[in-house]
C-alpha positions in Angstrom: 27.5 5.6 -8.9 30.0 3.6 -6.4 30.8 5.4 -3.4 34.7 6.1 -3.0 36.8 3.9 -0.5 39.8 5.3 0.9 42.7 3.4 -0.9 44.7 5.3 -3.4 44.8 3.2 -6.8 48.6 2.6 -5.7 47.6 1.7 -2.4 44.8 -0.6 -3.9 47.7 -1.8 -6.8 50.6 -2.5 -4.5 48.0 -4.9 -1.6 46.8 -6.8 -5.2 49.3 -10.2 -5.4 48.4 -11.0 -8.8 45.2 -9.9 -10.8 44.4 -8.6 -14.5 44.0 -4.4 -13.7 41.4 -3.9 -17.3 42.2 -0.3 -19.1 39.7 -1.3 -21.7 36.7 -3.2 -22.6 35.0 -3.5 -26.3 32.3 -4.7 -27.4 28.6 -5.2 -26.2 27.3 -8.9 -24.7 24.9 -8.2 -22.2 21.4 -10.1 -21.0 19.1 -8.0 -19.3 17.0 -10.7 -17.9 19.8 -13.1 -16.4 22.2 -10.2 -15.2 25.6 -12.4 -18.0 27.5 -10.8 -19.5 30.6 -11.2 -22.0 33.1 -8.8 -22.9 36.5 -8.2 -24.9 39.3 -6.9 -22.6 42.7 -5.3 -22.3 45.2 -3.8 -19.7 47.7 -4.6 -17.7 48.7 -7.7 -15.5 49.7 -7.2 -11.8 52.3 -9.4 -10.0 53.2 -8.4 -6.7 51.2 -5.6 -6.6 53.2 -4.2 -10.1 52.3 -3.7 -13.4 54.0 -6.7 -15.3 53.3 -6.3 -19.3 50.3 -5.4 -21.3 47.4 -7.5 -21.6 45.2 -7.9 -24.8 42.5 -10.2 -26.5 40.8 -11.6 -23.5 37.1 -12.0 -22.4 35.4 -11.2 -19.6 32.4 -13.1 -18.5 30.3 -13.0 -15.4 26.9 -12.0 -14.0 26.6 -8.1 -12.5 25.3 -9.6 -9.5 28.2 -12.1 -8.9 30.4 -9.2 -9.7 29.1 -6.6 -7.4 29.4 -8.9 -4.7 32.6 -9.6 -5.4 34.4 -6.1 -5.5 36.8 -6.3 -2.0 38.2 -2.6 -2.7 37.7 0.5 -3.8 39.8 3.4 -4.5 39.5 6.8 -3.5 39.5 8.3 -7.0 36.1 9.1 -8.6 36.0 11.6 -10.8 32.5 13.3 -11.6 33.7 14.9 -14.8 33.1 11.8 -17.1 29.4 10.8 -17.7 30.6 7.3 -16.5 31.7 7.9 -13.1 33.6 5.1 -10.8 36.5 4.9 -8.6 39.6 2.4 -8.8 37.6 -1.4 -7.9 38.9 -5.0 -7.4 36.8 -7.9 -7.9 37.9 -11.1 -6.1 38.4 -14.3 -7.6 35.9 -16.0 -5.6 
């Protein structure tokens, strides 16, 4: 389970300049024994910290190590009532 930060998802939305915020992900493409992984994506885009349009048909690919290294925010949401539990995060670029 992530920990919760202490941004509010708006708080964490409005400081984002431009990103892809992901509602959704499909699809299973995961390898256990390098960490890649691949997956189908939708949402929202942000630009200047607002929701733009919708977002749909895109992939995500990266290693879970690279990713968890890259997360610069987290939001203060969790909810514990979901048997996949996880605040608001952002995951830099770089």
């Amino acid at each position: 389970m992530l920990a919760p930060g202490e941004l509010t998802p708006e708080a964490l939305l409005n400081s984002t300049e431009r990103a892809l915020y992901v509602t959704d992900m499909m699809g299973f493409g995961f390898n256990a024994v390098t960490g890649d992984f691949s997956r189908g994506a939708s949402g929202f885009w942000i630009d200047d910290g607002e929701l733009a349009f919708p977002v749909s048909e895109v992939t995500i690919s990266l290693n879970v190590d690279d990713l968890w290294q890259r997360i610069d925010a987290v939001g203060d949401d969790l909810d514990l009532r979901t048997s996949t539990a996880s605040p608001t995060l952002r995951v830099s670029r770089a």
